[in-house]
N, C-alpha and C positions, 0 to 999 in steps of 0.2 A: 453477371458474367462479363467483364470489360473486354475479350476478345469472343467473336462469334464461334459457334460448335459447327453450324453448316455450311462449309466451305465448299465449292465444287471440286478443290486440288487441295490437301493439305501438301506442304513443303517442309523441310528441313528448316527454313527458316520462320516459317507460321508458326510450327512451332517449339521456337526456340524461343518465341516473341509471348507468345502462350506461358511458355512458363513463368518468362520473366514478369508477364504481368498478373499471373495466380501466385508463384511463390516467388517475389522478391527475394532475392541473397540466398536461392537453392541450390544445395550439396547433394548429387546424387550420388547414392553406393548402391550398386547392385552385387549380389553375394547370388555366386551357382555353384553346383558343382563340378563343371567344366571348365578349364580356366578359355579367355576368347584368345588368346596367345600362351602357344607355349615354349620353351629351350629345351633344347635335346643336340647330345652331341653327332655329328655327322663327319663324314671325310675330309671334308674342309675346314672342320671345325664347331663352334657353337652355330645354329641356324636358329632362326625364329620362324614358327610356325601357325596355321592360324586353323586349327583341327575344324575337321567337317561337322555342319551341324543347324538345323533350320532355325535353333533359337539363338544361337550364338549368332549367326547371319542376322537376326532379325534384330537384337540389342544392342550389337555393334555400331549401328549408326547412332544410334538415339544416345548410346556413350558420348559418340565422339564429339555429340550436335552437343549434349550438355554439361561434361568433362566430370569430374567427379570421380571416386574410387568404387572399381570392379572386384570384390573380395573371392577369391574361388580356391579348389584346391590347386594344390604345385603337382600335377604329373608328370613335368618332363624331366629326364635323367640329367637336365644342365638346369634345372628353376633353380636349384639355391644358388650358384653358383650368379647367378645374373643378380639375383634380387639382393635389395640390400638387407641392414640386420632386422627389420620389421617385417622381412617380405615382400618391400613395395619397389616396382619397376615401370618405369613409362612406357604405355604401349597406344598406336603404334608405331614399332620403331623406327620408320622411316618418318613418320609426321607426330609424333608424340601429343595428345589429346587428353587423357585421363592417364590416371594409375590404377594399374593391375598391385592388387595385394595377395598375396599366397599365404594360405594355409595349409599346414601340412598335418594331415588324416594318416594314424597309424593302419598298419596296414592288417592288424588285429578285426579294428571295426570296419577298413572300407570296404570291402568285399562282400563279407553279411549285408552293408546297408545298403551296397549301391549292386554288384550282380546277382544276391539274396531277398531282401526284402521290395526294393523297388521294382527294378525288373524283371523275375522271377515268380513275385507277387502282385504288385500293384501295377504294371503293366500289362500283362493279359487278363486280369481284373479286366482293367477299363475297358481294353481295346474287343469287344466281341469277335473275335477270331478263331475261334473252337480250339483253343490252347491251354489248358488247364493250367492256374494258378498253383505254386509251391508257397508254403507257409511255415516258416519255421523259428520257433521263439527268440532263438542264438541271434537271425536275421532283423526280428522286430528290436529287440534289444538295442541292436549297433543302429539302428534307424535312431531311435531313441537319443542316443549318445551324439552319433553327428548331427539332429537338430540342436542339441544343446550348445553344440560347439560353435555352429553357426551362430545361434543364438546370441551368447558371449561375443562373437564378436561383428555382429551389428552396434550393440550395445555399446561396443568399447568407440567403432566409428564414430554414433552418434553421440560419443562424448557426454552424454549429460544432457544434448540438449532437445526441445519436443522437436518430432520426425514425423514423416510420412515415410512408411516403410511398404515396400511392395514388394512381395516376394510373387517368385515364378515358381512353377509346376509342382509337380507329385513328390519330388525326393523333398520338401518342407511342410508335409502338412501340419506336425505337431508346434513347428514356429509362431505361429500366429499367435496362439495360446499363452505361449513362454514368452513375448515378447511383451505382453498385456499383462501378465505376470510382475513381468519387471520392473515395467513401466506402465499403466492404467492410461497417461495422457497420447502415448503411440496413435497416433490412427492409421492404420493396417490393413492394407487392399493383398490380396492374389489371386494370380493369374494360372489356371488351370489348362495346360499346353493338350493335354490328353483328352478322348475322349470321358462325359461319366458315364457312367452302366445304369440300369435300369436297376428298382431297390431290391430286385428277387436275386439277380447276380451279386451286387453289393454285400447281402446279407449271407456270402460264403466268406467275408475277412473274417478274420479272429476275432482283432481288438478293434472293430468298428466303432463302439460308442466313443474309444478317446480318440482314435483321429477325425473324428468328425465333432467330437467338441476343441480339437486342435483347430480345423479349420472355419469353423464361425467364430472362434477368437479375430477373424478379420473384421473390420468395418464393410469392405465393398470384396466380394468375390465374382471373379470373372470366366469364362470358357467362352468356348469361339461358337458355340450354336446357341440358339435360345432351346434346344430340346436338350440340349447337355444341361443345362437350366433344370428346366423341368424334372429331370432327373435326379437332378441334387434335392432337389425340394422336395419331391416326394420322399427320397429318402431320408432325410433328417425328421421329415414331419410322419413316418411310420417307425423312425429309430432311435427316438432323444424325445424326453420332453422339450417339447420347441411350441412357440406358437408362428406358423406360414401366411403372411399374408401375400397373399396370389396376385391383389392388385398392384401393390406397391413391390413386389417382385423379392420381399425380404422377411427373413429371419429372425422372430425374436427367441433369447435362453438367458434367462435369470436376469433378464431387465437390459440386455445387449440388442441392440438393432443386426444385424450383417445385412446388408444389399448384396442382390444376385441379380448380374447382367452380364450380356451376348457380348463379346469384342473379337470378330473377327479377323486374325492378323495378318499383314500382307508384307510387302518387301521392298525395297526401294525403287519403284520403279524408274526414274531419273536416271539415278546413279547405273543402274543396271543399263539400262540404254547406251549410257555413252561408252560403258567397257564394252556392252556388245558391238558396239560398231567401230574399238580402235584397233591400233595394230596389234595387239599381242594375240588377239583373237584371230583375227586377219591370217595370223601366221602361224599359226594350231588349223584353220580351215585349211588352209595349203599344204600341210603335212597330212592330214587326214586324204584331201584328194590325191593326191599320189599315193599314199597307201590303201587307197580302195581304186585306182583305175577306174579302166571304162567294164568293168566284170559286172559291175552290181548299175543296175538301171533305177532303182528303187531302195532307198534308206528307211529303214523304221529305227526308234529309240526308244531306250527303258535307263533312267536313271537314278538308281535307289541305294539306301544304307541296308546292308542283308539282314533283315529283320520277315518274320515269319508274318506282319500285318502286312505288307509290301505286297502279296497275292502274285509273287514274281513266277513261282511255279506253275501256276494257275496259268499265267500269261504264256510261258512258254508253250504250255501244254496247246491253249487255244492256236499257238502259230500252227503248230502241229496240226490242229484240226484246219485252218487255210490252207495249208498245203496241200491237204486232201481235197478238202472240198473247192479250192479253186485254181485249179492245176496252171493254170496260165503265171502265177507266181512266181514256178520251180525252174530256178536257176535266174533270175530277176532280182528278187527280191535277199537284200540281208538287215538280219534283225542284230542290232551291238546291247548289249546288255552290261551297265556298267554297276558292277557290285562295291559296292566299296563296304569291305568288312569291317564289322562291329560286335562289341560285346562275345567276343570268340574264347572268355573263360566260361560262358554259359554252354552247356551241353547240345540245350534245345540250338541253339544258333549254331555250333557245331554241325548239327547234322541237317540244318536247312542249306549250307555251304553243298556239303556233299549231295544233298537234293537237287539240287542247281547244276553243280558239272555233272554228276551221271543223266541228267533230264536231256542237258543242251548235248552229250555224245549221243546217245542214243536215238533225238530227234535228227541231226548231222549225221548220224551211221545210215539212217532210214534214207533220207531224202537227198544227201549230198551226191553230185556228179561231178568227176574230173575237179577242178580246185573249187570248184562252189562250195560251199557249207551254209546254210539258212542264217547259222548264228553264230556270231562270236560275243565272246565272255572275256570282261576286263574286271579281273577280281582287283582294283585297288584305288586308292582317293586321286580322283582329277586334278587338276588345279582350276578355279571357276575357268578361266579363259578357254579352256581347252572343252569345258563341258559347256560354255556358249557355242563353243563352236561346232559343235554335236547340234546342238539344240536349229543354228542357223542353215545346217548343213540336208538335216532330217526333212524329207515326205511328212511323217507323222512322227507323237511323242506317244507313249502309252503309261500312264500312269491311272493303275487296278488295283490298289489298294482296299482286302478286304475291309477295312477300318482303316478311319484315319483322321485324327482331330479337327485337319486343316489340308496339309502338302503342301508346301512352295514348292516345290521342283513344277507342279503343273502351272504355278504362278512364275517363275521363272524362265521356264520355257516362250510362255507367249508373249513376254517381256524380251526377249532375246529376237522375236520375229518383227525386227523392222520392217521387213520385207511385207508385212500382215499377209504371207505364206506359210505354207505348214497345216496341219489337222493334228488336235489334241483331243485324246482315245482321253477319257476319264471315267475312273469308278463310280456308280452314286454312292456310295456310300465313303465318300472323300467328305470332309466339310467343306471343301474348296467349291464341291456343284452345286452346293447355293448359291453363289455366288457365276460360278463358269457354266452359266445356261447354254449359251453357246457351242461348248464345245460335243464331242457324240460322246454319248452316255452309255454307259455299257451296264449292266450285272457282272461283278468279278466273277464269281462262281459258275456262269454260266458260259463254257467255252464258244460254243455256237453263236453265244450275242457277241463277244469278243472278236471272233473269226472275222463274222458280219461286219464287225465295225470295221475293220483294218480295211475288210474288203472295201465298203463304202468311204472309208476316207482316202484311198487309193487309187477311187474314180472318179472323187467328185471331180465338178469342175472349176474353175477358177475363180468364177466370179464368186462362186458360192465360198470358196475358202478362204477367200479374200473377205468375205463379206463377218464371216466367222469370226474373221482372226483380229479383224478392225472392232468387231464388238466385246469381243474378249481382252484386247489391249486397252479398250476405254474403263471395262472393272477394273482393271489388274492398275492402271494409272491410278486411278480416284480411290479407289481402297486400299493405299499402299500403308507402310509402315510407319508413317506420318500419322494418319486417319487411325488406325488402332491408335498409337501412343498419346492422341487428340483426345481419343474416347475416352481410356482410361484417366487422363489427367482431370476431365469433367468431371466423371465419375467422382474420384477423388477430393475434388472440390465439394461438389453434392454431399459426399458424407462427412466431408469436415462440418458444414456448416448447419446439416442439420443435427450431427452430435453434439455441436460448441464448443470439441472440444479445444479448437486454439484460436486464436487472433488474427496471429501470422506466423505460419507455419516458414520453419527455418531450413528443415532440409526434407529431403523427398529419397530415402530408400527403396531401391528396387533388388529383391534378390529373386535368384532365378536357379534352378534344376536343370540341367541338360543332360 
């Protein structure tokens, strides 16, 4: 290994330095299904946009650190019109870095693949959240179909020549498979953004035996816990002829190795730092103080995509129960809840939307006096600055997720408190509380621990939140977005070299699912 794995701080430019010295002359293409920029027309004309989304937040840098072509679908109602005849447009557009390439998904299969079989299916699949998976053939089919699609065009990027190809999350599990297909000398890592299930839930999908012989078509397979681990491996080695070896943490099937390892992902913390502390932030906190006055003596925050793992109802419900049980709150305290809507052709998310405002009137009908209201509810997408400035502004964050692969928002949050002020309410059952020991722990499900909690991060005292927030800024630094992308490259490395299968590898593929 000519650069070390154990650094104290990985950096943006560790590594950049990292690549350059494992894969001399690398071409990175990541391929999702969300493009990291989109075009859409607006009042003033065409606007570029940069859609909400923790993974796109997350490969965003790692693009720009190593330039290369981002392949994803075209959603906005102005992509062709920007893109040239291939597709391909430099983003981002004020500092142009890599090339976004668009592909366009009829609108036949995207729908079945991407709000039918992924999320529908293989979303509450993973995430344990007492939400019963939909399973319907039409759906798996069009899955089928836009893996291929993808498929073809990796193939077409890497030109012909050997690749390392990394693909991200759930909406590619059959890729792996078809890309080994194509190619035998491919060596093939992905990264699993979601939680896995344990093999008794698992064994309600349909077509289990081909997505999971799709996905040890990889070389190196990754998730963000070692018990998501765990779980894969039990289930391959009760559902496939496979042989598991437990020491070495991998997968043999018909003479194939796949590695399975933990990678943690985190966020920029650098970069976040210096937005949270410029002006544009600055001047989102100053509009925010004037539109909350001197009424509210006490801020809390909730800031999530409206998805039914988010336990946002839950949370409200437990303010509900503080209000009761600690009346010194009433008329003090306001709780901002920023929803930013998603997946709204899906039903279930439909009526967790109306969950949400009839929950927040009816708690505000109960307990409201004269202009006070407990809650307000911001159903639409921030702009980061404006939700740092939430984050700098806030008493406390509450991120209760009854599942949750990971969560940056509770990694972003403590990234945002320069001030090493604030209290961060977190669910255990986040991945993130691995990691955010520090912060109070709560049970989602139990509104009384929740209550508790607010109540106690509402009294601590200073030193202690100080003390908190300085230990939780040291993980949230050290395990940033650098450190995963460090891990994986080792990773990668490791199973080049003990499959043999190249020399010197020429380009490094990463596709990704959002």
């Amino acid at each position: 290994m000519s650069l070390e794995h154990c650094r104290a701080v990985w950096t943006k430019n560790a590594l950049h330095e990292l690549l350059r010295a494992e894969f001399d002359g690398v071409r990175v293409i990541t391929v999702s299904n969300r493009e990291p920029y989109l075009h859409r027309r607006g009042p003033n004309g065409v606007e570029c946009i940069q859609p909400a989304g923790g993974l796109t937040v997350a490969l965003d840098p790692i693009m720009r650190t190593t330039g290369g072509v981002w392949v994803a679908h075209g959603s906005g109602d102005a992509d062709r019109m920007t893109a040239d005849g291939r597709g391909h447009v430099a983003v981002p557009p004020s500092a142009p870095a890599y090339t976004l390439r668009r592909v366009w998904l009829d609108r036949k299969i995207e729908k079945p693949y991407y709000c039918g079989l992924a999320n529908e299916g293989l979303w509450p699949l993973c995430h344990t959240a007492f939400h019963r998976p939909v399973f319907r053939l039409r759906d798996w089919e069009s899955y089928r179909e836009v893996n291929r699609i993808f498929a073809n065009a990796v193939i077409e990027e890497a030109a012909g020549e050997p690749a390392f190809v990394f693909i991200q999350d759930y909406h590619f599990a059959l890729l792996p498979r078809l890309l080994k297909k194509r190619n035998p000398n491919l060596t093939v890592a992905q990264f699993w953004h979601i939680p896995w299930p344990n093999r008794e839930t698992f064994r309600a999908f349909p077509w289990k035996e081909e997505l999971l012989d799709g996905m040890l078509g990889n070389d190196l397979l990754g998730f963000h816990l070692p018990a998501f681990c765990g779980n894969f491996l039990e289930t391959v080695e009760r559902g496939l002829e496979v042989m598991v070896d437990a020491d070495q943490h991998a997968v043999w099937r018909a003479g194939h190795r796949t590695g399975v390892r933990a990678f943690p992902i985190g966020i920029d913390f650098e970069e976040h730092v210096r937005y949270a502390c410029g002006p544009e932030v600055e001047s989102y906190a100053e509009k925010w103080r004037k539109a909350l006055g001197d009424r509210h003596s006490l801020l809390g925050i909730g800031i999530d995509r409206v998805d039914y793992t988010k336990g946002i109802p839950e949370r409200l419900r437990a303010l509900d129960r503080l209000l009761e049980s600690y009346p010194e709150y009433r008329g003090k305290l306001l709780f901002l809840q920023v929803a930013v809507p998603s997946r709204l052709q899906i039903g279930e998310y439909q009526r967790l939307n109306h969950e949400i405002e009839s929950t927040i009137r009816e708690i505000n009908f109960k307990w409201g006096r004269g202009s006070w209201r407990p809650i307000r509810l911001y159903s639409r997408h921030m702009p980061q600055a404006e939700m740092m400035a939430l984050h700098r502004l806030s008493d406390f964050c509450m991120v209760t997720s009854l599942h949750d692969g990971m969560n940056l928002v509770a990694k972003e949050y403590v990234a945002s408190r320069t001030d090493n002020d604030g209290v961060l309410v977190l669910s255990s059952f986040t991945g993130a509380a691995r990691e955010l020991t520090s912060a109070l722990m709560v049970n989602p499900f139990c509104l009384d621990d929740i209550a508790d909690a607010v109540h106690r991060a509402l009294t601590m005292p200073g030193d202690e939140r100080r003390r908190r927030m300085q230990a939780l800024r040291s993980v949230v630094r050290t395990n940033n977005i650098y450190t995963w992308a460090a891990g994986l490259v080792h990773g990668l490395v490791e199973v080049e070299r003990c499959a043999r299968s190249f020399s010197e590898p020429q380009q490094l593929a990463l596709v990704s699912g959002l």
